[in-house]
N, C-alpha and C positions, 0 to 999 in steps of 0.2 A: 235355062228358063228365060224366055223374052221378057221385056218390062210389061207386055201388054197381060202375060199370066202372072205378074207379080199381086200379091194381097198386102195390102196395107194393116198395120200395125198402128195404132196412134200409140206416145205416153199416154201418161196420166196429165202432166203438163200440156201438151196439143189438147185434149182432149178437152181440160180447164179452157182452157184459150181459147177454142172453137166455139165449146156451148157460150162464153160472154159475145165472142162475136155475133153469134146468131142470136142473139140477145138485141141486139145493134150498141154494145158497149164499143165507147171510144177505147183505142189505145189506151190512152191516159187513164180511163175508169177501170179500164183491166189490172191497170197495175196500180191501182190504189188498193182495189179489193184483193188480187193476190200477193202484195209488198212487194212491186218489182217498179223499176224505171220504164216509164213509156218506151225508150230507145229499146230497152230489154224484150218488149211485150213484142214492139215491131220488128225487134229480130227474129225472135222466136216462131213470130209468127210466119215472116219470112218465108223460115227455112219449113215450115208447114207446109204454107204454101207450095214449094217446091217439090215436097215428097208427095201431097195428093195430086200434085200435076195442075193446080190453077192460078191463074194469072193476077188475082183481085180477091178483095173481100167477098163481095159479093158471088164469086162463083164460089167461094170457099164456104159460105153458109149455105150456099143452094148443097154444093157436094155433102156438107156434112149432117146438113137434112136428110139426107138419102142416106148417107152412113150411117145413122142412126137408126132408120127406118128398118135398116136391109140385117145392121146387126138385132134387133126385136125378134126380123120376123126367121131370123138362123137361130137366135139364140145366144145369148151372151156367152162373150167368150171365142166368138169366130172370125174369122179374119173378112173383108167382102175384096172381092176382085178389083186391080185399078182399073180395068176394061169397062165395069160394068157403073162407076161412077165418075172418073174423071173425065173420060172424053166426053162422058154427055153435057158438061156444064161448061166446055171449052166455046169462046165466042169466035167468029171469023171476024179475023178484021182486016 
């Protein structure tokens, strides 16, 4: 299987992580409200980062706007393709 037919999975933790981001919560405020160190939140987040394939917060909220959206309109419980959200929130630079 290419990484382009891979389906993402989030935890429960990304999952936590993401919706504060798309919140627009600081670092800092994510790990007030979940008990963790800001360094912890920016790791974590990190390696989010890494598995939906985007560069910044901001494309990470944009993607997991969509990943929410996409999971809705499947159905909880299904996985959504990395083809059909992460490239589209990749910037050219």
């Amino acid at each position: 299987m290419s990484s382009m037919d891979q389906e993402i999975e989030l935890t429960a933790i990304e999952v936590q992580l993401l919706q504060r981001l798309l919140s627009g919560a600081s670092n800092k405020q994510i790990g007030r409200e979940l008990g963790k160190s800001e360094f912890t939140v920016r790791n974590q987040l990190s390696l989010a980062f890494q598995k939906i394939g985007v560069a910044n917060r901001m494309q990470a909220a944009f993607w997991f706007r969509a990943y929410r959206a996409a999971r809705e309109e499947r159905g909880i419980g299904t996985s959504v393709p990395l083809f059909g959200l992460a490239a589209e929130w990749r910037i050219s630079e």
